[in-house]
DRENGUZA-306196 format. One record per residue (C-alpha): chain; x, y, z; residue in three letters. Coordinates in nm, 2 decimals. Layout:
N
+-------+--------+--------+--------+------+
: kette :   east :  north :     up : rest :
+-------+--------+--------+--------+------+
:     A :      X :      Y :      Z :  Ala :
...
+-------+--------+--------+--------+------+
//
This chain:
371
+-------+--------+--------+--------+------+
: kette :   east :  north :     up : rest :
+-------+--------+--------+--------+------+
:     A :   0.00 :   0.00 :   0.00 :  Unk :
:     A :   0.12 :   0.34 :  -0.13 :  Unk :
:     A :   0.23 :   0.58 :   0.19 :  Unk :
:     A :   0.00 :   0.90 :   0.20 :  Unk :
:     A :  -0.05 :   1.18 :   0.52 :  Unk :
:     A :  -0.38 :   1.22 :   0.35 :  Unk :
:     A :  -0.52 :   0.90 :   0.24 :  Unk :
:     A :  -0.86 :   0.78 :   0.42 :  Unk :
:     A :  -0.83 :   0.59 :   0.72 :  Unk :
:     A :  -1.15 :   0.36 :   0.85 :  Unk :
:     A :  -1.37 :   0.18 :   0.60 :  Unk :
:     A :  -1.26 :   0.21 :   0.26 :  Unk :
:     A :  -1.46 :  -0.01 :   0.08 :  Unk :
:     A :  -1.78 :  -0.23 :   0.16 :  Unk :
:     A :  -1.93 :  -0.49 :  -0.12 :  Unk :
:     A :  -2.18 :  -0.68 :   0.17 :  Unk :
:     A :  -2.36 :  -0.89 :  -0.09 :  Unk :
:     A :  -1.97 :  -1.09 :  -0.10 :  Unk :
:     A :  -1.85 :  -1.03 :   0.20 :  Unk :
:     A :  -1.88 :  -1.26 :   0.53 :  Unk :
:     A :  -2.01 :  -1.07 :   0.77 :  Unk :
:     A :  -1.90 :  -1.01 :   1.10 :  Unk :
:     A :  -1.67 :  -0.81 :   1.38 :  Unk :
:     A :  -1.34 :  -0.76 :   1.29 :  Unk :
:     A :  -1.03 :  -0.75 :   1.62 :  Unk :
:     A :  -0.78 :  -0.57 :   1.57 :  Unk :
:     A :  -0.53 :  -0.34 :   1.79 :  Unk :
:     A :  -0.28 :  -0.10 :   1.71 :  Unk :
:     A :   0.04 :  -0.26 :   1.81 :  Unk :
:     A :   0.19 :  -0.09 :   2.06 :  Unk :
:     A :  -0.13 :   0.10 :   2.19 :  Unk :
:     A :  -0.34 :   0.06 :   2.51 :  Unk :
:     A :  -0.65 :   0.00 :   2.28 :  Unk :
:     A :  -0.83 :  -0.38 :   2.13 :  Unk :
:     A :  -1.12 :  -0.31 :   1.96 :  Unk :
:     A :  -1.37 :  -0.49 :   1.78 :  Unk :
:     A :  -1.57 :  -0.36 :   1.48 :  Unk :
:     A :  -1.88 :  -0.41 :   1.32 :  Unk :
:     A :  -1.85 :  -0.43 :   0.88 :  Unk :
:     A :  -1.94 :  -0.03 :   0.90 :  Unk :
:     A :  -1.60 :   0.00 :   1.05 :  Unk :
:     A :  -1.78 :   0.12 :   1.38 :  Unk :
:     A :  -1.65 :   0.06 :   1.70 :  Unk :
:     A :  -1.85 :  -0.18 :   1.90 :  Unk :
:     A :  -1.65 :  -0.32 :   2.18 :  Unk :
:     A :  -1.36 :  -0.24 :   2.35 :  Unk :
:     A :  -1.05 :  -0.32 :   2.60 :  Unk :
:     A :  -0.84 :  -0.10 :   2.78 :  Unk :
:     A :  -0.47 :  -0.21 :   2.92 :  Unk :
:     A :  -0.26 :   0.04 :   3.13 :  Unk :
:     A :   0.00 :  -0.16 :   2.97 :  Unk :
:     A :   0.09 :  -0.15 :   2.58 :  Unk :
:     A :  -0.07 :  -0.45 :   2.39 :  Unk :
:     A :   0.06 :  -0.63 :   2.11 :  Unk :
:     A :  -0.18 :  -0.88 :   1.98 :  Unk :
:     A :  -0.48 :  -1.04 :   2.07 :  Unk :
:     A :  -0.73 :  -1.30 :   1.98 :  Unk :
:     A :  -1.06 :  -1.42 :   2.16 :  Unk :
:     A :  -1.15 :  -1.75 :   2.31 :  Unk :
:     A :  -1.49 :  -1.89 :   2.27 :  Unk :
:     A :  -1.61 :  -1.80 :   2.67 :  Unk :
:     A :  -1.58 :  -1.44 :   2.54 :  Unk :
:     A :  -1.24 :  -1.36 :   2.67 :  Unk :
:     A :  -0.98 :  -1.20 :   2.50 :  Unk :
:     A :  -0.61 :  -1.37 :   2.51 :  Unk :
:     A :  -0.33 :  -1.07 :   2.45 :  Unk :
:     A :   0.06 :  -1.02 :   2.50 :  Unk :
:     A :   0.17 :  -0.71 :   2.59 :  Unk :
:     A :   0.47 :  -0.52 :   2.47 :  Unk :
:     A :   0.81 :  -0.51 :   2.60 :  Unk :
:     A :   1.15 :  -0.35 :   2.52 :  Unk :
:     A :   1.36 :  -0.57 :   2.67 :  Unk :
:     A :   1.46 :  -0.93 :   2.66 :  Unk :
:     A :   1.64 :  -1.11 :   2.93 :  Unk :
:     A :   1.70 :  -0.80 :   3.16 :  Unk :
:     A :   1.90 :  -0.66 :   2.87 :  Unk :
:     A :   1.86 :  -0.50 :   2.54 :  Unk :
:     A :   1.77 :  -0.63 :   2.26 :  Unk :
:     A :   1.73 :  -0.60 :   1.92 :  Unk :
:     A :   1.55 :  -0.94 :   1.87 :  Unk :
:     A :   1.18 :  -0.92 :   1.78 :  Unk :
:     A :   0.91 :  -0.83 :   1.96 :  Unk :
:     A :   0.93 :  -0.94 :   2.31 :  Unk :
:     A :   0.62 :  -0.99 :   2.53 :  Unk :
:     A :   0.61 :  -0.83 :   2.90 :  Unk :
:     A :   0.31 :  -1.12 :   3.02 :  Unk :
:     A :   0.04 :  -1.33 :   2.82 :  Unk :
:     A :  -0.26 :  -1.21 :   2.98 :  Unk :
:     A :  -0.68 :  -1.32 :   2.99 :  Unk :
:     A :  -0.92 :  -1.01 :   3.02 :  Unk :
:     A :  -1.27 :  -1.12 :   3.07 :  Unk :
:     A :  -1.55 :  -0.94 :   2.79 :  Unk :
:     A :  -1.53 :  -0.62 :   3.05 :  Unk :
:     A :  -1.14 :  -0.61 :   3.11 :  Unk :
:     A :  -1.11 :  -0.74 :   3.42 :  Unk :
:     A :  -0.77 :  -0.98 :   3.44 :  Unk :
:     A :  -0.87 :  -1.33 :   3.53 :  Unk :
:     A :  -0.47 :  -1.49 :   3.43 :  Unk :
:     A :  -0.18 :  -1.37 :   3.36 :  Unk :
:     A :   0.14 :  -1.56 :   3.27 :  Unk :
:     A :   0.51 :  -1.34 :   3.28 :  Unk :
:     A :   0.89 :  -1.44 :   3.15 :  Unk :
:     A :   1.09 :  -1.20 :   3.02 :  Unk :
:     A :   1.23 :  -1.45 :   2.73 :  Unk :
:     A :   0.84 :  -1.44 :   2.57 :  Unk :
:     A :   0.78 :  -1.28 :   2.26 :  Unk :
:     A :   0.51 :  -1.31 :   1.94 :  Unk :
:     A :   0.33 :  -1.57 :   1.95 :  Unk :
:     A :   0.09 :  -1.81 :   2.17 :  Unk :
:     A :  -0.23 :  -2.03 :   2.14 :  Unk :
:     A :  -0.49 :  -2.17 :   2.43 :  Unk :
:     A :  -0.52 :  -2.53 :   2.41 :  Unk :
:     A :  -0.80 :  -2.75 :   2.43 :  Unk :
:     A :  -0.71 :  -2.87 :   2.79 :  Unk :
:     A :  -0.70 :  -2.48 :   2.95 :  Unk :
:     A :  -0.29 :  -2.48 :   2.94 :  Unk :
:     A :  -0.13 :  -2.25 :   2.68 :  Unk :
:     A :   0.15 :  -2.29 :   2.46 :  Unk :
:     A :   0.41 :  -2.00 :   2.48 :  Unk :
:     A :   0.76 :  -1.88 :   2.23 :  Unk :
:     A :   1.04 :  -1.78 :   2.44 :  Unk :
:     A :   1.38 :  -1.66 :   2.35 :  Unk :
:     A :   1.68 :  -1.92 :   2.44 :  Unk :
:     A :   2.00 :  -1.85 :   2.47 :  Unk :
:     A :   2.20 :  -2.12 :   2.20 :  Unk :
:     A :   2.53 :  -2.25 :   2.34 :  Unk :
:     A :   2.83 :  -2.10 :   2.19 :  Unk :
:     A :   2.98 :  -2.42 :   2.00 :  Unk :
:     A :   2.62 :  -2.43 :   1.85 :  Unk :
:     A :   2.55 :  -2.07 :   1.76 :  Unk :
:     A :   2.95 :  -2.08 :   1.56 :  Unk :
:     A :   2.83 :  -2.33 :   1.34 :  Unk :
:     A :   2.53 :  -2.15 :   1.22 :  Unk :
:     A :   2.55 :  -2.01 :   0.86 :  Unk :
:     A :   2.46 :  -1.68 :   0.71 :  Unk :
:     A :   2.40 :  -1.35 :   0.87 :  Unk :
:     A :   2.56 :  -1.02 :   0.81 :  Unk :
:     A :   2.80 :  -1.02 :   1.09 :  Unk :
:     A :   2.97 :  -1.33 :   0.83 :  Unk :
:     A :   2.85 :  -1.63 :   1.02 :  Unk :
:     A :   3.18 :  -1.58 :   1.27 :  Unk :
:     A :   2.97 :  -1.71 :   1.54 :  Unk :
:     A :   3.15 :  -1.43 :   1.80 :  Unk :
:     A :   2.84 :  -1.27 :   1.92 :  Unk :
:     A :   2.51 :  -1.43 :   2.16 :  Unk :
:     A :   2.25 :  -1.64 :   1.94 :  Unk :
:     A :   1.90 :  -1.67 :   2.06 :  Unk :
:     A :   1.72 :  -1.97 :   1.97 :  Unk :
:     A :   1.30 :  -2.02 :   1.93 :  Unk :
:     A :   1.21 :  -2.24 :   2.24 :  Unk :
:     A :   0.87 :  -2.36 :   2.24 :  Unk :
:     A :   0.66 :  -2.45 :   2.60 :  Unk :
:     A :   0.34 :  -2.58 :   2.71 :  Unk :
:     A :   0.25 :  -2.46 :   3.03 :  Unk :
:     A :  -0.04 :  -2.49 :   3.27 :  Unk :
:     A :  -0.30 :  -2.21 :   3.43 :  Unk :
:     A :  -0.07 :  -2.20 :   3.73 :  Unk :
:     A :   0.24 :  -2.14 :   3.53 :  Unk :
:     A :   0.40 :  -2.51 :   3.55 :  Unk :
:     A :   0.56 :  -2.63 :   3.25 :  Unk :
:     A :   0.46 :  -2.94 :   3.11 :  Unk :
:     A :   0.61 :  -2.96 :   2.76 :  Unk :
:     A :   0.92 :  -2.80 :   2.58 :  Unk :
:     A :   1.04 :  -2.83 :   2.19 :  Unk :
:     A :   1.37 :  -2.69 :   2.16 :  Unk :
:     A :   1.38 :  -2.58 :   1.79 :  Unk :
:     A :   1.74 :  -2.59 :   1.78 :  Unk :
:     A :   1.79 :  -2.99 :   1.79 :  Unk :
:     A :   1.57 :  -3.02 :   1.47 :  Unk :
:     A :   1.80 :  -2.80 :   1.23 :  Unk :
:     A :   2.10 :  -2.83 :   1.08 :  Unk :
:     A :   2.29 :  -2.51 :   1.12 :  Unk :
:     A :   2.48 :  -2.58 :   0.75 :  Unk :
:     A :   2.09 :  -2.61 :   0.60 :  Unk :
:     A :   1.86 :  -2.33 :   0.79 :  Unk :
:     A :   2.10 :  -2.06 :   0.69 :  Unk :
:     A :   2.04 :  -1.71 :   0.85 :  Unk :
:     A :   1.93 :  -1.47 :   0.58 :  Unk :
:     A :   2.24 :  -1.26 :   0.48 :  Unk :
:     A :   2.07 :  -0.92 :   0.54 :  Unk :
:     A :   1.99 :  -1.00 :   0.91 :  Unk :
:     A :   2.19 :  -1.00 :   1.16 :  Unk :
:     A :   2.30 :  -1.30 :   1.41 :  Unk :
:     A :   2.11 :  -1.22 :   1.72 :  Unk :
:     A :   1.88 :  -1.46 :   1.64 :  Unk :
:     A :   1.91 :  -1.80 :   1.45 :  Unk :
:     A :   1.52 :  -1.88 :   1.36 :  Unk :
:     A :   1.31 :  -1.54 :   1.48 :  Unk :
:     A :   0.97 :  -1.77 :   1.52 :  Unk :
:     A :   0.69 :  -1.57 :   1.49 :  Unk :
:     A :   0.39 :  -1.75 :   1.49 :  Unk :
:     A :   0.28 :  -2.10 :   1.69 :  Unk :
:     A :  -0.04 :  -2.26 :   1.58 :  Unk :
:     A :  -0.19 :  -2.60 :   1.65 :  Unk :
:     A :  -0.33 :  -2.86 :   1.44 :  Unk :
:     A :  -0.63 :  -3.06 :   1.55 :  Unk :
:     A :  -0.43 :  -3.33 :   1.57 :  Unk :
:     A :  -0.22 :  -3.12 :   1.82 :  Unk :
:     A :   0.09 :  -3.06 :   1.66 :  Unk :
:     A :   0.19 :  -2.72 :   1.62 :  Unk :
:     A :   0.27 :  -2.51 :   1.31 :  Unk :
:     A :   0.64 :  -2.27 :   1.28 :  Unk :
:     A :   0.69 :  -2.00 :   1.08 :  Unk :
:     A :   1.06 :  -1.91 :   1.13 :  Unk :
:     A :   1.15 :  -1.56 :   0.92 :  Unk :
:     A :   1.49 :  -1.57 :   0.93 :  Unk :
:     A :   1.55 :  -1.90 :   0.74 :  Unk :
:     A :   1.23 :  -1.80 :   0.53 :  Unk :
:     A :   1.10 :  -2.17 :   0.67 :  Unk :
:     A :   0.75 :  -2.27 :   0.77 :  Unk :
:     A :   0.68 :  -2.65 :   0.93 :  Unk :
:     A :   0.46 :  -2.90 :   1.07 :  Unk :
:     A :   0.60 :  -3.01 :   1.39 :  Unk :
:     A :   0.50 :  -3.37 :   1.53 :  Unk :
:     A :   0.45 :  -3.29 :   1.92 :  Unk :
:     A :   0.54 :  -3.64 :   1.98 :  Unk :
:     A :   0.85 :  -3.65 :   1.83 :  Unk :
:     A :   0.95 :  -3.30 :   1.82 :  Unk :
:     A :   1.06 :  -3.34 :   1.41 :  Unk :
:     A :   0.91 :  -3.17 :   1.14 :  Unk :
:     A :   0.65 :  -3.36 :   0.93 :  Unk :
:     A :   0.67 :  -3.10 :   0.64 :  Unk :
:     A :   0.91 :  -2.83 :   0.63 :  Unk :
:     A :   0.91 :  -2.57 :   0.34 :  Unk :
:     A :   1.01 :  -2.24 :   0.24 :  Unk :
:     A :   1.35 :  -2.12 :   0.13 :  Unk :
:     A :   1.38 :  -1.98 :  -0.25 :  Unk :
:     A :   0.96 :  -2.00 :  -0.24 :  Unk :
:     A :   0.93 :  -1.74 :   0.07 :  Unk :
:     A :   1.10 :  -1.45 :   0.21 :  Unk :
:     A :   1.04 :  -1.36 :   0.56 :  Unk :
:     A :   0.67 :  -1.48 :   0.61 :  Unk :
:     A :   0.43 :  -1.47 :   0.93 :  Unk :
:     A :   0.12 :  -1.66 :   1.07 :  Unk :
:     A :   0.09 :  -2.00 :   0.86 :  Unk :
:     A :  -0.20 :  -2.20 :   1.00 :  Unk :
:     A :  -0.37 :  -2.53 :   0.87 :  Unk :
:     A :  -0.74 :  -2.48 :   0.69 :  Unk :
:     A :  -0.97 :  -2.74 :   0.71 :  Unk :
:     A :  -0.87 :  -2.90 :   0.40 :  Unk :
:     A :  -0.55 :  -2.97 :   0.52 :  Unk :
:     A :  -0.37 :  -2.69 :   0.32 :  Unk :
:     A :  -0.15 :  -2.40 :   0.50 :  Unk :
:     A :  -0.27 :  -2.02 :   0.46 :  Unk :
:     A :   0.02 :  -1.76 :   0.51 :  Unk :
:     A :   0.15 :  -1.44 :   0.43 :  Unk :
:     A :   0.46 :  -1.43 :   0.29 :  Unk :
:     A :   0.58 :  -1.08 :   0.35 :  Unk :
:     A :   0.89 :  -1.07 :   0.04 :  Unk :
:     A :   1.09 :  -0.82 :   0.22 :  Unk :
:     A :   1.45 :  -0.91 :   0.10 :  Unk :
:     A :   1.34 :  -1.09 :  -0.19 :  Unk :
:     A :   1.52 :  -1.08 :  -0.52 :  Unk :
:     A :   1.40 :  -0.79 :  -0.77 :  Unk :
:     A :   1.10 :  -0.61 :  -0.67 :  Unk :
:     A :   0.93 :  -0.65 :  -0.33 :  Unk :
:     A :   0.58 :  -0.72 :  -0.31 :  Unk :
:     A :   0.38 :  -0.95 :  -0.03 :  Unk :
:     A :   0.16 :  -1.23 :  -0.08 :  Unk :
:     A :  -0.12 :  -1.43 :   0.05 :  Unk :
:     A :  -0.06 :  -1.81 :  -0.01 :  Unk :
:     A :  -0.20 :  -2.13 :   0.00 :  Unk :
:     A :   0.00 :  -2.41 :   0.02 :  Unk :
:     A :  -0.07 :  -2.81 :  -0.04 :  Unk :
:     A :   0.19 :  -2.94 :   0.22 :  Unk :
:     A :   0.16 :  -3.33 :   0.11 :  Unk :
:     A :   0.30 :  -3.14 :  -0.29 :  Unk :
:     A :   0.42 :  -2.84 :  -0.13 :  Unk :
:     A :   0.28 :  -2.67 :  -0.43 :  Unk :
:     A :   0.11 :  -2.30 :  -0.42 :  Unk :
:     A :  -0.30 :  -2.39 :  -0.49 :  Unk :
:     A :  -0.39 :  -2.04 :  -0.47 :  Unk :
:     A :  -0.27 :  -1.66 :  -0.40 :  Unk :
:     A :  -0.34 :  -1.30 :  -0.39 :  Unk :
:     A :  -0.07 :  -1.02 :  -0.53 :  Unk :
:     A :  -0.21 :  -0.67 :  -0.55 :  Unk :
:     A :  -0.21 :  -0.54 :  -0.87 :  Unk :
:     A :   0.04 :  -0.44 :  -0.96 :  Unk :
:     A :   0.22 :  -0.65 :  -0.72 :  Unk :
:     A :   0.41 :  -0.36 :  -0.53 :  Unk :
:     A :   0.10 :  -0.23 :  -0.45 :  Unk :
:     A :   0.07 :  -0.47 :  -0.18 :  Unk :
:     A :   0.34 :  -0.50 :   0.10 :  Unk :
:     A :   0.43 :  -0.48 :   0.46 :  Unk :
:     A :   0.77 :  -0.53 :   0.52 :  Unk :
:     A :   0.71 :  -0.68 :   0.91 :  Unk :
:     A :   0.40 :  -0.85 :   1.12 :  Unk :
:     A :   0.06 :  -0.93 :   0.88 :  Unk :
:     A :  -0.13 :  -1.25 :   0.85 :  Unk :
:     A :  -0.41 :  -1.34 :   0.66 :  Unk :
:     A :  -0.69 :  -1.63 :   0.73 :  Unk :
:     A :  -0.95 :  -1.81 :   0.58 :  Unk :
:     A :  -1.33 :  -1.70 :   0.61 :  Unk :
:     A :  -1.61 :  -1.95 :   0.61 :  Unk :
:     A :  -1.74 :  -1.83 :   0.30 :  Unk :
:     A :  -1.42 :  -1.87 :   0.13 :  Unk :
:     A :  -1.33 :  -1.55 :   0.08 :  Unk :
:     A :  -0.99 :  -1.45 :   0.28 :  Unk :
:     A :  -0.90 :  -1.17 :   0.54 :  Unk :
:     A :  -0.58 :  -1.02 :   0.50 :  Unk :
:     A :  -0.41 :  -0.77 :   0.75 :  Unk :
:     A :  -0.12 :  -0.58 :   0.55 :  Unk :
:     A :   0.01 :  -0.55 :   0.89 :  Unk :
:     A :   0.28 :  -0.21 :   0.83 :  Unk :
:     A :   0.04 :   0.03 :   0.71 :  Unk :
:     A :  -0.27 :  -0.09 :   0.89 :  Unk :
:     A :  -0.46 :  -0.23 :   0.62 :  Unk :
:     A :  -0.74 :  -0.48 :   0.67 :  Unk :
:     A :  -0.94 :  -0.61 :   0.37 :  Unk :
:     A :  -1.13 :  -0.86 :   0.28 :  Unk :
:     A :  -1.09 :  -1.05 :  -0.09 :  Unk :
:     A :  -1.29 :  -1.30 :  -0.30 :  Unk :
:     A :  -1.08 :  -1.60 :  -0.41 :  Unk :
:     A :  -1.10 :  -1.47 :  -0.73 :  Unk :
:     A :  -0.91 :  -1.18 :  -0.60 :  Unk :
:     A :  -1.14 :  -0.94 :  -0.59 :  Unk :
:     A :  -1.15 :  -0.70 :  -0.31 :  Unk :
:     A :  -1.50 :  -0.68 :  -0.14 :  Unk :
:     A :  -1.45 :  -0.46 :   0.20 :  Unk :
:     A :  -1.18 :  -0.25 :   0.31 :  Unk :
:     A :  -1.06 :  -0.09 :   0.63 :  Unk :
:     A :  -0.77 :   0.13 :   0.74 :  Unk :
:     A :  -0.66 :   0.17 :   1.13 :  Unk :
:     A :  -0.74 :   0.52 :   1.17 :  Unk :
:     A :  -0.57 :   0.49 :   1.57 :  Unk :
:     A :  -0.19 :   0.52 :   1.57 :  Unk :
:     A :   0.07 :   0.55 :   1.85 :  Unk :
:     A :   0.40 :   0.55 :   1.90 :  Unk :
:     A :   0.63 :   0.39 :   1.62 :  Unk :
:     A :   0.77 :   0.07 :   1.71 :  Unk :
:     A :   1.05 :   0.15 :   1.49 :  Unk :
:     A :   1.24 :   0.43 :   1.38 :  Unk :
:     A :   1.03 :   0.68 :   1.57 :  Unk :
:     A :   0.73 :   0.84 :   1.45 :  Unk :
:     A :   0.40 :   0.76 :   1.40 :  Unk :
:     A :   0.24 :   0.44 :   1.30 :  Unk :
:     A :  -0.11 :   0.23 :   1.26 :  Unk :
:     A :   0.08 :  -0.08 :   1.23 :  Unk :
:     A :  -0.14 :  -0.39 :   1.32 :  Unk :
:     A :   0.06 :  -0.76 :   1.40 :  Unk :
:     A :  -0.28 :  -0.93 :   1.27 :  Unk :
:     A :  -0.61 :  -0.92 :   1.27 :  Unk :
:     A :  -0.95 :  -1.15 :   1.32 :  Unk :
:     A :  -1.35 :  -1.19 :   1.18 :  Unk :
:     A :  -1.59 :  -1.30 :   1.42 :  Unk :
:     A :  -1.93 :  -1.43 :   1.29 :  Unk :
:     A :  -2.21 :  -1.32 :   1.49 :  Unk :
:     A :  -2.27 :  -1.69 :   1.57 :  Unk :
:     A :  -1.94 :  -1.70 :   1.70 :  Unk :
:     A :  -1.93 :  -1.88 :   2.11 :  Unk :
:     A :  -1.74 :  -1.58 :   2.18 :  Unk :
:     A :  -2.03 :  -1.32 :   2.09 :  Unk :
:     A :  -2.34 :  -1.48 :   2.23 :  Unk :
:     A :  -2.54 :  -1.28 :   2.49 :  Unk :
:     A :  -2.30 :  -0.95 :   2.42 :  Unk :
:     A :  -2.38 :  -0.59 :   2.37 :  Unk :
:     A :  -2.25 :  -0.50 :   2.03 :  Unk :
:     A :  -2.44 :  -0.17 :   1.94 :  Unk :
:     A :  -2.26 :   0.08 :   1.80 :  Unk :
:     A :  -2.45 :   0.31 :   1.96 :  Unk :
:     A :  -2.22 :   0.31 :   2.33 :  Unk :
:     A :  -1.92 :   0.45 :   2.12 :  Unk :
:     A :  -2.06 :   0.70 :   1.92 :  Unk :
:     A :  -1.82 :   0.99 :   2.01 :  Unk :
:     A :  -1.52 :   0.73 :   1.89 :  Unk :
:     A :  -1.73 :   0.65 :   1.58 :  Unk :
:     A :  -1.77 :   1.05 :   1.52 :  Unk :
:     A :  -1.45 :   1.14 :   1.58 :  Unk :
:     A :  -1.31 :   0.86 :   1.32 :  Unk :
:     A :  -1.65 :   0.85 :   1.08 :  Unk :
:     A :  -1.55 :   0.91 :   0.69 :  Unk :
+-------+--------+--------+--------+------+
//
């Protein structure tokens, strides 16, 4: 999406005869702010955190599931993605019923079936390990700390219970560090999503990989990516068994556009995907996702700019929103309406039954950021 101080923000575009209708979540990543909107782009539900949120989803009891945001990793500085100060649970009204803190966490988590919650942490790799590691800008010299992507289940009470340690299913001379990023991480994971089978989907950005990993076993079942991908986020399993992601192309060779993909993982062959048009029309360099409606059509959040829309799988683009809330920059200063990813909620959704969506109790917010 083309950079403009004066292009629209809020709803764009609205087609509702192909859309799927429903409440979109989203939050400005960094900000104090989740809302929920309604297909007009009105505001129709809110949280409020003291602390600054980075992303959030809802269970189906109505409760929203968030990370917050946090500088720091380890008691130190950091450069590595973004960390999480504490996984928390907000009832519908706000009120903390859980709240789970380590300051290794960072992107992503997922509630499991059984009440305990898988986690990402940051893990410090052992030295011999971290020198054998190819790629990187520093030259692959191996001189400086590598993190690795540690993955934990772990119960309401905060006991751990289960632990994949990515590191001892690579092969540092095959999951090569792109050479435009530096060595402070080996993998950078940034999303974790479960199959109903229970084994749990990777997306790690720096080797441009995404996997299947058998809980069981800890090895990878399918394992995809490099020269296909470049830097991608939030792969999840449909319910035909193919994998929806959105591969963001930043350091890709020639001109750098993002994608939403399908991929058959028993062929590892790309079924379907949407490219703006033209193609560099489309593109967040960091965060986004996209996932699958049940109408077929497919949400996408162009995560950078803020850009939520919804598309037809013919490509055609049937409602359209813009984050009109911004905060602080995350990086390089400024301002920004950057979103890490966003959600639709059918009104039959568990999650919405028995709530008070109007409109209506917002209507200075929906003023002050109507068209």
């Amino acid at each position: 999406m083309g950079w403009s101080n004066h292009h629209r923000n809020g709803l764009i575009h609205y087609a509702p005869q192909h859309c799927y209708r429903g409440y979109t979540l989203l939050t400005t990543n960094g900000g104090n702010y989740v809302n929920l909107i309604d297909m007009e782009g009105r505001l129709c539900h809110q949280w409020y955190l003291t602390e600054r949120v980075g992303y959030g989803y809802l269970l189906s009891n109505g409760h929203l599931l968030l990370r917050t945001v946090s500088a720091r990793a380890g008691g130190r500085r950091s450069d590595a993605g973004p960390r999480a100060g504490a996984i928390i649970e907000l009832d519908w009204n706000g009120l903390e019923v859980w709240r789970y803190e380590n300051p290794m966490l960072h992107h992503d988590f997922e509630r499991l079936p059984n009440g305990n919650t898988l986690v990402l942490l940051f893990e410090p790799l052992a030295p011999e390990l971290a020198a054998q590691v190819q790629g990187g800008a520093s030259g692959g010299d191996g001189a400086e700390e590598m993190l690795g992507d540690l993955v934990e289940e772990i119960t309401p009470a905060g006991e751990t219970v289960y632990s994949w340690r990515s590191w001892e299913h690579l092969d540092p001379a095959e999951d090569v560090i792109c050479h435009l990023e530096n060595r402070e991480e080996w993998t950078h994971q940034n999303s974790l999503t479960v199959t109903p089978e229970g084994d749990f989907i990777v997306s790690f950005r720096r080797t441009d990989t995404v996997g299947i990993v058998a809980r069981d076993s800890g090895r990878f079942k399918w394992k995809w990516g490099p020269g296909e991908i470049s830097h991608q986020h939030y792969p999840y399993r449909l319910e035909n068994g193919n994998i929806l992601l959105f591969d963001n192309g930043c350091h890709r060779p020639g001109p750098t556009f993002s994608r939403a993909l399908e991929v058959n993982p028993a062929s590892s062959e790309i079924v379907w995907e949407y490219l703006g048009d033209p193609p560099i029309s489309f593109y967040s360099f960091h965060i986004s996702g996209a996932e699958r409606l049940p109408n077929g059509n497919t949400l996408i959040c162009e995560g950078a700019p803020g850009r939520i829309f919804e598309v037809t799988p013919q490509q055609e683009i049937v409602w359209e929103y813009v984050n009109p809330i911004f905060t602080g920059a995350p990086r390089g200063g400024g301002r920004a309406n950057s979103v890490f990813r966003a959600h639709r909620y059918g009104p039959e959704h568990p999650a919405l039954q028995g709530k008070d969506l109007d409109p209506a109790r917002y209507a200075n917010f929906n003023r002050l950021y109507a068209l």
